[in-house]
C-alpha positions in Angstrom: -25.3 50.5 53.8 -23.5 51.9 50.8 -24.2 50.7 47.1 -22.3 48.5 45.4 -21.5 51.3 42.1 -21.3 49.0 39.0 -19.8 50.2 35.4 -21.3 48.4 32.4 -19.3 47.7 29.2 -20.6 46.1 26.3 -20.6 46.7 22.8 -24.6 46.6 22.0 -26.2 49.1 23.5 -29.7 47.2 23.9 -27.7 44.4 25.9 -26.4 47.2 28.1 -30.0 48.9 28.6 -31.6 45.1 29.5 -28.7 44.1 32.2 -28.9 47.6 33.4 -32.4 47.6 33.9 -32.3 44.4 35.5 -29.7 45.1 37.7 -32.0 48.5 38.9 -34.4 46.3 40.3 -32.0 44.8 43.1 -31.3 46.1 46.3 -27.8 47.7 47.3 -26.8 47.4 43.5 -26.4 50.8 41.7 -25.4 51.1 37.8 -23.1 54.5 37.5 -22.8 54.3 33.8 -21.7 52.3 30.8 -19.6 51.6 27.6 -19.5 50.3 24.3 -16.3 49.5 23.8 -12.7 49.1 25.5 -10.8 52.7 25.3 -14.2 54.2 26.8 -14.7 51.7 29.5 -11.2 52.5 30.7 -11.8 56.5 30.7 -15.3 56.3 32.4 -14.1 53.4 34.7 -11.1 55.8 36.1 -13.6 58.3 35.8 -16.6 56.8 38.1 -14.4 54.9 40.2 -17.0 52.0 40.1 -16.9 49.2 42.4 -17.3 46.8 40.0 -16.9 47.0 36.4 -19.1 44.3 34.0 -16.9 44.1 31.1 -17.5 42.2 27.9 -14.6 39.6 26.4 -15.3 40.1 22.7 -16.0 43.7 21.5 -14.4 45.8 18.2 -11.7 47.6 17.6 -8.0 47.3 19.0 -9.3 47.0 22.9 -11.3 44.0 23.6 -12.3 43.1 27.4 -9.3 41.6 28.1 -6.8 44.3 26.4 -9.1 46.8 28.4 -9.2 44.8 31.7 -5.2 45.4 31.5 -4.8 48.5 30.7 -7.7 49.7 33.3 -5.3 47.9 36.0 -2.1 48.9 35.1 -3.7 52.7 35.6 -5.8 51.7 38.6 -4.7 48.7 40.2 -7.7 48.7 42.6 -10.1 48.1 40.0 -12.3 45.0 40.1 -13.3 43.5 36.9 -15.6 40.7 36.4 -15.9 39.4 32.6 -18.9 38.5 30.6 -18.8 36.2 28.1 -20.5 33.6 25.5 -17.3 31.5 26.6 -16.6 30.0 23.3 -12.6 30.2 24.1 -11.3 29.2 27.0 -8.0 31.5 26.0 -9.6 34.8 25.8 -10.9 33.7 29.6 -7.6 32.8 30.3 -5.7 36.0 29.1 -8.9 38.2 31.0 -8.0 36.2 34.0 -4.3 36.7 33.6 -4.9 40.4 33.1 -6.6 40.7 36.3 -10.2 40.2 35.9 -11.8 38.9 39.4 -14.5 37.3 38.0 -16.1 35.6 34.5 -20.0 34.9 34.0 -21.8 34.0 31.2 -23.8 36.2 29.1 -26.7 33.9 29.2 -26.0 33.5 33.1 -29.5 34.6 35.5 -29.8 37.7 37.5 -28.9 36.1 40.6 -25.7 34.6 39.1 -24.9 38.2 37.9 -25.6 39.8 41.4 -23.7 36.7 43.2 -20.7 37.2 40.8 -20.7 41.3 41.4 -21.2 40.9 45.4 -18.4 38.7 45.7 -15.8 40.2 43.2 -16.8 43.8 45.3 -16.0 41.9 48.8 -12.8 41.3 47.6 -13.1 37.3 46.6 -13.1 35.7 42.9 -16.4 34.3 41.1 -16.6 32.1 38.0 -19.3 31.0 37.0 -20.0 27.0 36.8 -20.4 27.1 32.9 -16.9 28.8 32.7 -15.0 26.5 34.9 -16.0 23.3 32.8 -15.1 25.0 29.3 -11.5 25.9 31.3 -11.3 22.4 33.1 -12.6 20.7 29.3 -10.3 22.5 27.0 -7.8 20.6 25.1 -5.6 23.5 25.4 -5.1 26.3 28.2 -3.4 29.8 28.7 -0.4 28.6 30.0 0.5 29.7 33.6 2.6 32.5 34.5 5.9 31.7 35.7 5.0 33.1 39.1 1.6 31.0 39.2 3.4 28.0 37.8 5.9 28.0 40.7 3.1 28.4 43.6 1.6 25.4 42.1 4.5 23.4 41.9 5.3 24.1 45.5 1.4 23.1 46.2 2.0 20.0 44.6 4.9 19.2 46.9 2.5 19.8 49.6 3.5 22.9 51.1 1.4 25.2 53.1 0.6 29.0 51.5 2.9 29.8 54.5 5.9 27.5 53.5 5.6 28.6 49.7 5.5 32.4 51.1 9.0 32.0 53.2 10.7 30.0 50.4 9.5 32.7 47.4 10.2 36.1 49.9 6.5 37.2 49.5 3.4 37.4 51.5 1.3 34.7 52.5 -1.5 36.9 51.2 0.5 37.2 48.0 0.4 33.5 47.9 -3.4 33.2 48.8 -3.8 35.5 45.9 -2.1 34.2 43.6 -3.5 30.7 44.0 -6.9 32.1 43.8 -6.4 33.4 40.2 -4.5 30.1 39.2 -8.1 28.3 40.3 -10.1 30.6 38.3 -7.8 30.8 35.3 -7.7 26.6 34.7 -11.4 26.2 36.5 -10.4 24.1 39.4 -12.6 24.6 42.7 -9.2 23.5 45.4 -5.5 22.7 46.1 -5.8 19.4 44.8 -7.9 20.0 41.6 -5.6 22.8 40.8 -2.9 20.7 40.7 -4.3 17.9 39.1 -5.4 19.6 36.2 -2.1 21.3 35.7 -0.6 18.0 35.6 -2.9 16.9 32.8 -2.7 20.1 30.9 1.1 19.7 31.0 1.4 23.1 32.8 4.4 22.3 35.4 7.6 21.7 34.5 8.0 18.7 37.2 
């Protein structure tokens, strides 16, 4: 079975050498570089091709992780990003999120949290981490919704299926599916109903 190839981004260099390290003791997990800051995590990430790409929230300079996140998808839209953070904002999740980041663990998070969260942003699916949907679900304030999100929710909320919400929008039902799974991970609710309740109480839909 084929590696999962992993690109590590984060502005302190011993940080970088510890998670590496630790990630080099797992099986099927294989670290093909790193970065220390947001312009050369997009160069070496289009570069290496990795299939997952650790990226850090906060770094210096005019590219943080979720600036970098962005403009790493807009030139590779493939690229799966999962964000590592000490989760003191529940915005700069929110915009990572918004960007296109599949995933968000903590920095303080154990090794098997980190492999869980790489695995299962590689496979395709979303992983946030338990710390990081309470700080979204606790928030007084959240990233507000984009207007495509905030539509698929308030058609959720009127209970229809991902395929009613598909025919009436003139996109995929995977589109939908998609969609619904970044709105979860964005405002840190685990279902349908959860998602919609805590747009309601955040004031996020317009009905």
């Amino acid at each position: 079975m084929k590696d999962t190839t992993v690109l590590l981004v984060d502005d302190h260099a011993i940080f970088r050498m510890g998670l590496a390290s630790l990630l080099g003791t797992a099986n099927g997990i294989k670290v093909v570089g790193d970065a220390g800051d947001g312009a050369s995590a997009v160069e070496k990430a289009l570069s290496l091709r990795p299939d997952v790409v650790i990226m850090d929230l906060i770094m210096p300079g005019v590219m943080d992780g979720a600036e970098a996140t962005k403009t790493l998808i807009e030139k590779w839209p493939e690229a799966k990003v999962v964000i590592l953070t000490t989760y003191e904002t529940a915005d700069g999740i929110g915009h990572a999120l918004d960007a296109g980041a599949r995933g968000a663990i903590v920095k303080k998070a154990e090794l098997d949290d980190v492999l869980n969260a790489i695995r299962t942003v590689a496979e395709g699916e979303i992983f946030v981490s338990d710390e990081i949907k309470q700080v979204l679900k606790s928030s007084a304030t959240c990233t507000p919704l984009s207007p495509r999100q905030t539509e698929i929710i308030e058609l959720v909320s009127l209970g229809l299926t991902n395929e009613d919400i598909a025919y009436k929008l003139g996109i995929s039902a995977t589109s939908v599916r998609d969609y619904l799974k970044t709105t979860f991970a964005k405002i840190g609710a685990a279902n349908r109903a959860e998602a919609v309740a805590i747009a309601f109480r955040k004031h996020l839909l317009k009905i």
